[in-house]
C-alpha positions in Angstrom: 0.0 0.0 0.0 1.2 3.0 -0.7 2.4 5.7 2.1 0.2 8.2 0.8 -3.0 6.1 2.2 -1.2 4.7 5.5 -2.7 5.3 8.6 -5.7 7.1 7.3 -8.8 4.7 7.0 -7.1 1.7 6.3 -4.5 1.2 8.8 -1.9 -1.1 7.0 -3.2 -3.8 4.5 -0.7 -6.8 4.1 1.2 -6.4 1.0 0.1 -9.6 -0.5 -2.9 -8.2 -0.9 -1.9 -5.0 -2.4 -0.2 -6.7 -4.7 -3.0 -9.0 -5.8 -5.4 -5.9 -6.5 -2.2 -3.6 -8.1 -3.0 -2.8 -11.8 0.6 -0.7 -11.7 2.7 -3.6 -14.6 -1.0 -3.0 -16.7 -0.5 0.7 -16.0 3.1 1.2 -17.0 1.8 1.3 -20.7 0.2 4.7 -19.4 2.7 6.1 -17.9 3.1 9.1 -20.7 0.1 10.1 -20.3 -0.6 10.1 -16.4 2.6 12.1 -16.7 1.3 14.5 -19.5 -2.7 14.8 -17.3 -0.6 15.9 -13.7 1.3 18.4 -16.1 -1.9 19.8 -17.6 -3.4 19.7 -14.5 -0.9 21.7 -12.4 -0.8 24.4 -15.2 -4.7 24.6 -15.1 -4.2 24.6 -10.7 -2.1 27.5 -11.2 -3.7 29.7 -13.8 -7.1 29.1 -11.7 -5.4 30.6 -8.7 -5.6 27.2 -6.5 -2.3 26.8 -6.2 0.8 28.9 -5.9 2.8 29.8 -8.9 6.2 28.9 -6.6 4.5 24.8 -5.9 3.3 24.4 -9.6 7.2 25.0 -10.8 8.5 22.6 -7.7 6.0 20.0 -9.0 6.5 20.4 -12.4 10.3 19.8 -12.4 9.6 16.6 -10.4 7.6 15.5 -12.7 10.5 15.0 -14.7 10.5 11.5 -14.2 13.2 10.4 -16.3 14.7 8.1 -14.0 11.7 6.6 -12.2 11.4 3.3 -10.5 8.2 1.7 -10.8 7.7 0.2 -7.7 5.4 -3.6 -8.2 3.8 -2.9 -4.5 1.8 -0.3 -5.2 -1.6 0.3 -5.8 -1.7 1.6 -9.6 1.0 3.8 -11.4 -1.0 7.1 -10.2 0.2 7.0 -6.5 3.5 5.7 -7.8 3.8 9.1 -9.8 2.7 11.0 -6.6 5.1 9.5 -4.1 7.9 10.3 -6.9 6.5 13.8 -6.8 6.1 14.2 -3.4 9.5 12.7 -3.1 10.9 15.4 -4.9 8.8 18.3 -4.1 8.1 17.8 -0.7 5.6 19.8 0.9 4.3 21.8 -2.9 4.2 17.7 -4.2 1.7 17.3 -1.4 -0.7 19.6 -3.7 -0.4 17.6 -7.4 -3.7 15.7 -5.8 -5.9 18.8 -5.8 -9.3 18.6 -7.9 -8.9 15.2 -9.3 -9.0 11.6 -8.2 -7.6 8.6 -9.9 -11.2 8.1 -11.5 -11.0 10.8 -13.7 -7.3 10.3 -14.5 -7.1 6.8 -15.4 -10.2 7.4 -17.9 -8.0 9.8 -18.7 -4.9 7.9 -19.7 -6.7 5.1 -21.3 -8.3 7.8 -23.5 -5.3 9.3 -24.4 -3.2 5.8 -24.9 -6.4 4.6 -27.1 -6.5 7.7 -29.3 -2.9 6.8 -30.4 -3.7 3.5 -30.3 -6.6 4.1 -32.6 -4.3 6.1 -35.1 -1.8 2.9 -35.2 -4.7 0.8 -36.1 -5.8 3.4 -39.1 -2.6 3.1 -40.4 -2.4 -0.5 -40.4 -5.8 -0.9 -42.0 -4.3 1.5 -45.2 -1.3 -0.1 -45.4 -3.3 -3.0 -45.9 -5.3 -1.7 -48.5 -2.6 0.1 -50.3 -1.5 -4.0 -50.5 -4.3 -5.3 -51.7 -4.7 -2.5 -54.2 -0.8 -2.9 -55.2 -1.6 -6.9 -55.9 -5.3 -6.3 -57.4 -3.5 -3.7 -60.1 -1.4 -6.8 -61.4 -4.3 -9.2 -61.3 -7.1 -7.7 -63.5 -7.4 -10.2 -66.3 -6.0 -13.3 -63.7 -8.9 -15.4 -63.5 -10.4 -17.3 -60.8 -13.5 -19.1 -60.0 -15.9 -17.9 -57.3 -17.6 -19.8 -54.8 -20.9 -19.8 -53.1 -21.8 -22.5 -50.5 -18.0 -23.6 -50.7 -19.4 -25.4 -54.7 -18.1 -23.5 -57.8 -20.1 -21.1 -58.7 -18.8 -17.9 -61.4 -15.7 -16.7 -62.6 -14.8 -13.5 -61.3 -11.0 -12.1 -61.2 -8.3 -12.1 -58.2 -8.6 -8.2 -58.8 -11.9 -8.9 -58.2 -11.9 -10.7 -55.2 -9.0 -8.4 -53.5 -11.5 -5.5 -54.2 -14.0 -7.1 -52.0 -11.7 -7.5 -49.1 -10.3 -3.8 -49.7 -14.4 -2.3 -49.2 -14.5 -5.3 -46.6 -11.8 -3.2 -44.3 -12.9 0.6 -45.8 -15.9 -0.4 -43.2 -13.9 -0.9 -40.7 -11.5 2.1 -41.4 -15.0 4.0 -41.0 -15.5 2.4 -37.6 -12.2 3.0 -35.8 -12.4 6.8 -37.2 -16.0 7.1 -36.4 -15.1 5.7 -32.6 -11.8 7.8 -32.6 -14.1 11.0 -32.4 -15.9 9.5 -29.4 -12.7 8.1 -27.6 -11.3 12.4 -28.3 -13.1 13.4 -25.4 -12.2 14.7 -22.1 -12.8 12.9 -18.5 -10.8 15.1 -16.4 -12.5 17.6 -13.5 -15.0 15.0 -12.8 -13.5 13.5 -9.8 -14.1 10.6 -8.0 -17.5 11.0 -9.3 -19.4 14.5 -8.4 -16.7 16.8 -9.7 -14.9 19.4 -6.9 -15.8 22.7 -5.5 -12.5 24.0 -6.4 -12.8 26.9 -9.5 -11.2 24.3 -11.9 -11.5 24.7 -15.7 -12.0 21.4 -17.5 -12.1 23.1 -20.7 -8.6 24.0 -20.5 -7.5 20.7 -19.4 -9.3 19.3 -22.7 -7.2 22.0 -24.6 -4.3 21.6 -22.9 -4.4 17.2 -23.4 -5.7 17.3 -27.2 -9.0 16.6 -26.6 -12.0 18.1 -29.0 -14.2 18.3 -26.2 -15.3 17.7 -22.4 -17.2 14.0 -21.7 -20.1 16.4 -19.6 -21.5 14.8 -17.0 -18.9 13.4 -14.4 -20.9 10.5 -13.4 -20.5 9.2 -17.3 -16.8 10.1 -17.1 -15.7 8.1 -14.9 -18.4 5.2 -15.1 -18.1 4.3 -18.9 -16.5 1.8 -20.8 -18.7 1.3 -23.6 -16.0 3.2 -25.4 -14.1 0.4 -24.8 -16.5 -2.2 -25.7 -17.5 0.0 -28.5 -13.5 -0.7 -29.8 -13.6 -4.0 -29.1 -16.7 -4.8 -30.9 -15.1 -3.1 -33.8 -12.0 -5.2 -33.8 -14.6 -8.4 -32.8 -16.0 -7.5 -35.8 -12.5 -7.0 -38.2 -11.1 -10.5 -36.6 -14.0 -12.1 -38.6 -13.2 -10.3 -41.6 -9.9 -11.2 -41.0 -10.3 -15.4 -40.4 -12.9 -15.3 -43.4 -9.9 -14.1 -45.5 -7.4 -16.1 -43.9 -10.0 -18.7 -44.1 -10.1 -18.3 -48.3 -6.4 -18.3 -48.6 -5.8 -21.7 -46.8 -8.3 -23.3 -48.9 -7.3 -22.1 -51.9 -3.8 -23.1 -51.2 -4.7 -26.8 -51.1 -4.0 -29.1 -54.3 -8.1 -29.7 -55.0 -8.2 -26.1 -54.8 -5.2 -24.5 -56.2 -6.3 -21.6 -56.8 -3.0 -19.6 -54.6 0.1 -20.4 -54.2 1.3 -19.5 -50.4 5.4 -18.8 -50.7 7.2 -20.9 -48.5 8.3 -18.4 -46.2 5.0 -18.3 -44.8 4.8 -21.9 -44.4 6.2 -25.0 -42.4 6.7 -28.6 -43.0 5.9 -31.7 -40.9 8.1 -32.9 -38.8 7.7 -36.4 -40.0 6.2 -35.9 -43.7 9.0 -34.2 -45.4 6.6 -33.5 -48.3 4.1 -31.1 -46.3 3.7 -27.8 -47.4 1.6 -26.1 -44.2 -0.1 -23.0 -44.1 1.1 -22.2 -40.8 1.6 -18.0 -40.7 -2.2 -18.2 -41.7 -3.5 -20.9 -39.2 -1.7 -19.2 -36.5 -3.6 -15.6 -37.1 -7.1 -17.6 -37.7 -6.5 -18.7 -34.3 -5.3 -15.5 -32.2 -8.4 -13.8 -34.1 -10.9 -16.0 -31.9 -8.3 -14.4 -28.5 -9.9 -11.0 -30.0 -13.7 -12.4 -30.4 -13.3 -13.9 -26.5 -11.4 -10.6 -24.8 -14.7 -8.9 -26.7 -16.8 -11.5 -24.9 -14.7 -11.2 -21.6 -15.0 -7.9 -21.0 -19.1 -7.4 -21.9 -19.1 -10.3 -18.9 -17.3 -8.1 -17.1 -19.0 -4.3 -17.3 -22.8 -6.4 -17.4 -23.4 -6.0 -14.0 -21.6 -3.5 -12.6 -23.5 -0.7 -10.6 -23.0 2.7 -11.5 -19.6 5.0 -10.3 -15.7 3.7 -10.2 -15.5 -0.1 -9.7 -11.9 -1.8 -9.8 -13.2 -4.2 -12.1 -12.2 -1.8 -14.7 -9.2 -2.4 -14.0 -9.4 -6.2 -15.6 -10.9 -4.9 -18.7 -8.3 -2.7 -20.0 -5.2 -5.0 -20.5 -7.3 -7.3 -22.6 -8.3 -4.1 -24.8 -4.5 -3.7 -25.3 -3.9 -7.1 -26.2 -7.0 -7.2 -28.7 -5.5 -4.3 -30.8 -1.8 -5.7 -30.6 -2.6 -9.2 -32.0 -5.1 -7.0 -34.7 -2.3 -5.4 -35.7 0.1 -7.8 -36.0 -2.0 -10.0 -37.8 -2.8 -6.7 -40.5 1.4 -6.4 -40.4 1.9 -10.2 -41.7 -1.0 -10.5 -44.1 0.2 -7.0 -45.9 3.8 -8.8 -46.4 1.4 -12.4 -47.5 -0.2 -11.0 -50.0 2.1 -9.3 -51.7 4.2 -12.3 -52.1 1.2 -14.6 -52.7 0.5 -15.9 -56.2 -2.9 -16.8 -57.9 -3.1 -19.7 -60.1 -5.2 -19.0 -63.5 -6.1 -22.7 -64.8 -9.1 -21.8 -67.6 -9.2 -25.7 -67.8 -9.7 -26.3 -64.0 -12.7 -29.0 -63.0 -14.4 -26.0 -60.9 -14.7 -23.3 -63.9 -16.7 -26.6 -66.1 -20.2 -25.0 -65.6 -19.6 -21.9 -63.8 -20.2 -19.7 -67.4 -23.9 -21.5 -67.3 -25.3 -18.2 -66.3 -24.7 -16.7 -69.4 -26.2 -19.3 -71.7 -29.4 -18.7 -69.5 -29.4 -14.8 -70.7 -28.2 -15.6 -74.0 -31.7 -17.8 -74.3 -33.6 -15.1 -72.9 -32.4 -12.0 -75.3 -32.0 -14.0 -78.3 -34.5 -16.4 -78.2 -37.3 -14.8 -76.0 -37.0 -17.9 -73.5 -38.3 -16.6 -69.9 -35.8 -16.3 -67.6 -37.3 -19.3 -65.5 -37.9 -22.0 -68.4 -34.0 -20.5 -69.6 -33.1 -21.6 -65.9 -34.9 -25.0 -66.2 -33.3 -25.6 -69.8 -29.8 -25.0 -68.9 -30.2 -27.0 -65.5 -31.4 -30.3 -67.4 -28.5 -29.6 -69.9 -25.7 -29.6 -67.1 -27.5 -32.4 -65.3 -27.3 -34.6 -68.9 -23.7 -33.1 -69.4 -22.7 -34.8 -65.6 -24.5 -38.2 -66.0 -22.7 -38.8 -69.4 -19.2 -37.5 -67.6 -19.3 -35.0 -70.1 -17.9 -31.7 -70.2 -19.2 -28.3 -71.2 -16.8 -28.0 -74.5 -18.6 -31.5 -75.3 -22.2 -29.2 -75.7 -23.2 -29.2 -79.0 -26.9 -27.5 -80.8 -28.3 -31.1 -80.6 -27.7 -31.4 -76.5 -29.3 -28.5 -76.1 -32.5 -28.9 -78.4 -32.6 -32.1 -76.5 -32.9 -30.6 -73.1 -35.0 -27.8 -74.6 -37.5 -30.5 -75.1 -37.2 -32.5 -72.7 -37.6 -29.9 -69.6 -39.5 -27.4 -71.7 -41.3 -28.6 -74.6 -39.7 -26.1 -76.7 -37.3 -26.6 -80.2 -34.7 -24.9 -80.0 -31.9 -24.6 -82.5 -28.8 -22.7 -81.6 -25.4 -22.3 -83.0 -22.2 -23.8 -82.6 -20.2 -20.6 -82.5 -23.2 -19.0 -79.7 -22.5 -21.8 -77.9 -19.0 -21.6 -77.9 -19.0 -17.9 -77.2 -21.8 -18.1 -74.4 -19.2 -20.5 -72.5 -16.5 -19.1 -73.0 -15.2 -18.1 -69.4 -13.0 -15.1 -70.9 -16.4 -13.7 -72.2 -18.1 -14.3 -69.3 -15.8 -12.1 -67.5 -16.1 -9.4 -70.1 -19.8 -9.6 -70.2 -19.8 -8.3 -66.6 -19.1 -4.9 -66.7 -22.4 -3.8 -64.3 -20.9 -1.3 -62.0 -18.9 -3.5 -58.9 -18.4 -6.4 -61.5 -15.1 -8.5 -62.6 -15.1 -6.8 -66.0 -11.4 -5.4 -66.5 -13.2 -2.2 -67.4 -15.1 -2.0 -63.8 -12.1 -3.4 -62.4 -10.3 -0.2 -62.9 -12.8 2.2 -62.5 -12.6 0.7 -58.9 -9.0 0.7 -58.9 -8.8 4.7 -59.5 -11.8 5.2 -57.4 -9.6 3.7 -53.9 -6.8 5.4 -54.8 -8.1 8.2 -54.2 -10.0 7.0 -51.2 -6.3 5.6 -50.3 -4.9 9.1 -50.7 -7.7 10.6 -48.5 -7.9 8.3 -45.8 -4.0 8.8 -45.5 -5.0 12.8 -45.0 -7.4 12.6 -42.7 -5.0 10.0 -39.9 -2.2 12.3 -40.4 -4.7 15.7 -39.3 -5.5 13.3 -36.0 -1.5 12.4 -35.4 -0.7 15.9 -35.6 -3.3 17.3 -33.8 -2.1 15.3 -30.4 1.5 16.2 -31.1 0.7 19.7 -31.7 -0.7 19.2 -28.1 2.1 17.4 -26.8 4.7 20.0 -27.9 2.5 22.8 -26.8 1.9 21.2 -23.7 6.2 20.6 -23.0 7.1 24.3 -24.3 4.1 25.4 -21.7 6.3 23.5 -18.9 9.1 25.0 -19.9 8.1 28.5 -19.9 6.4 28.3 -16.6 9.8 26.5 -14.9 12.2 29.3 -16.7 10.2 32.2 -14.8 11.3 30.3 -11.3 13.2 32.8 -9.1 16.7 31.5 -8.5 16.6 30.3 -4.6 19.1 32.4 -2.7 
């Protein structure tokens, strides 16, 4: 327990027990900041007229804490700070306390460590998609089939497909910039929980910590964490995004599949099959995403049914934030190096593109032939079911196959030619045929290329305002310090 408390209302707990409820190796990650809010909050102490100009300099030199010792029997890091201070300053260290609690500060902190946190996270979501978009760019006429129900279903192109996942993370670009603005607010001045009846200014300790604004009520400032269930739901809801891909790519890598080739230094072998090839890179970030899904799930359980006000439980929820976002952006880190190094297959002959141009015969009944859509359908379905029993392929399909089927499933005479047949499945056509807007047409392909560029080159903007709004702050914030300490009168 720290000195600070001793002898007041608890007497002397046993230090085994301070040390099971300590948070301070969780809160050494927050050390900066705590640092940063006692600064801001000295400054706002003096230019409110609550404390002496003389203290504020004394406890703003100690809180130079450039050799500090963090010491593991202590409560949190925010009396470890103090005692330092105290330490240092001795009787105007006594005052750094005034006006605030270690409520309002440690909403603070994580605040202020989130924000940046937040920013990291941006930044690894565009790097990212400047990867995807890099690969896509070579991959516009590479042709792969598409899948629905795990069965082959349509051609589409790797472009294509890395477009997908590219809008897929845009969302969730949205998300942690959206939340970002809701994290960028305030707690300080509230107190334990009802505020103080000293003159404080919170708006100035907003200004003077980065923040766009004040969180209002003080109750809600130091009581919520839905800020940080509101990130964790957001990186919940990435993780999936993230296994789905992963997901994709270890399929595809398999020989029935072979639709990717994984380079081997994201893989493993066996240690007893020395012909294995294993996806191990990808397995390993499939699994820590479910980690991210169950600290999610952890800490909901946790914040369910806590009353209202400071509870210590908080204290449990944070680190598992923390470790959410590190294995998020880890896992962004290796799967921008993956993809750039991972190479699609294009086999036009594959056994999963056979039917998957089927669709197009259907239309090409319907425009040329005035077949409605759902007799097309049925046609075209008793041609590929004909095609199958006879182990047939769909080169084998020939103007008589298809009067047959025509007849059989419709009662109609139809007479088509070779070459529309040829050209109806003909996979390259298929592709080219699909130009509706968000398509795998080359054409459309680029369009969206151009069109996330730009998004790229905006996105890239709008991080780098945020960054340098909290090191605008920051330096501010230091050159403040150091103004204030240079008016100190020399001590005789």
């Amino acid at each position: 327990m720290s000195l600070l408390f001793k002898d007041g209302r608890i007497k002397a707990p046993k230090r085994e027990i301070s040390r099971f409820i300590s948070s301070i190796r969780d809160d050494v990650k927050l050390l900066k900041h705590i640092v940063k809010i006692n600064k801001a909050h000295v400054i706002m102490l003096m230019e409110q007229k609550i404390i002496k100009k003389e203290h504020a300099i004394e406890i703003l030199k100690a809180l130079d804490l450039k050799k500090f010792r963090i010491k593991p029997w202590l409560e949190d890091i925010h009396v470890c700070v103090e005692e330092e201070v105290i330490k240092k300053a001795k009787e105007a260290g006594k005052n750094l306390h005034i006006a605030k609690s270690r409520n309002d500060q440690v909403a603070t902190a994580i605040r202020m460590e989130l924000r940046e946190e937040l920013i990291c996270l941006m930044k690894a979501c565009i790097t990212f998609q400047a990867k995807l978009l890099a690969k896509a760019e070579r991959h516009v006429h590479t042709i792969i089939c598409g899948y629905t129900h795990l069965r082959p279903a349509q051609p589409i192109t790797f472009a294509h497909y890395l477009l997908y996942y590219f809008d897929v993370f845009q969302r969730h670009f949205q998300r942690l910039q959206e939340c970002y603005n809701r994290v960028n607010v305030c707690p300080m001045g509230a107190g334990a929980l009802a505020t103080t009846s000293f003159p404080i200014s919170r708006e100035r300790l907003a200004e003077l910590l980065g923040f766009v604004d004040i969180l209002e009520n003080s109750i809600d400032a130091v009581s919520s964490r839905d800020f940080v269930v509101e990130v964790l739901a957001i990186l919940s809801a990435l993780a999936i995004d993230v296994s789905r891909l992963v997901e994709d790519l270890i399929i595809w890598s398999t020989p029935e599949f072979n639709l990717v080739e994984i380079p081997d230094d994201f893989c493993s072998t066996s240690s007893i099959m020395p012909q294995k090839k294993n996806p191990d890179v990808l397995e390993v970030i499939r699994a820590r995403m479910g980690h991210i899904i169950g600290n999610f799930a952890t800490c909901a359980l946790i914040l369910k049914s806590l009353p209202s006000g400071y509870n210590l439980d908080f204290q449990e929820v944070t680190p598992k934030l923390w470790e959410s976002i590190a294995k998020v952006k880890e896992a962004l880190v290796m799967l921008s190096k993956l993809l750039i190094a991972i190479k699609p297959v294009q086999n036009l002959k594959s056994p999963s593109l056979k039917f998957s141009t089927f669709t197009e015969l259907v239309r090409f009944l319907f425009e040329e032939y005035g077949v409605p859509f759902r007799t097309a359908h049925r046609i075209v379905g008793a041609l590929s079911r004909k095609l199958a029993e006879g182990g047939l392929d769909p080169e084998h399909v020939t103007p008589a196959l298809l009067k047959n089927a025509a007849e059989e499933a419709a009662g109609l005479s139809l007479t088509v030619s070779e070459s529309d047949l040829k050209k109806m499945t003909s996979i390259p056509n298929f592709i080219e045929k699909h130009r509706v807007r968000g398509g795998p047409a080359p054409v459309e392909v680029k369009r969206m290329l151009e069109s996330r560029r730009k998004m790229l080159a905006l996105m890239d903007v709008q991080v780098a305002e945020m960054e340098a709004k909290i090191e605008g702050a920051c330096r501010s914030l230091n050159s403040l310090v150091e103004k204030i300490c240079q008016t100190a009168k020399p001590k005789v």
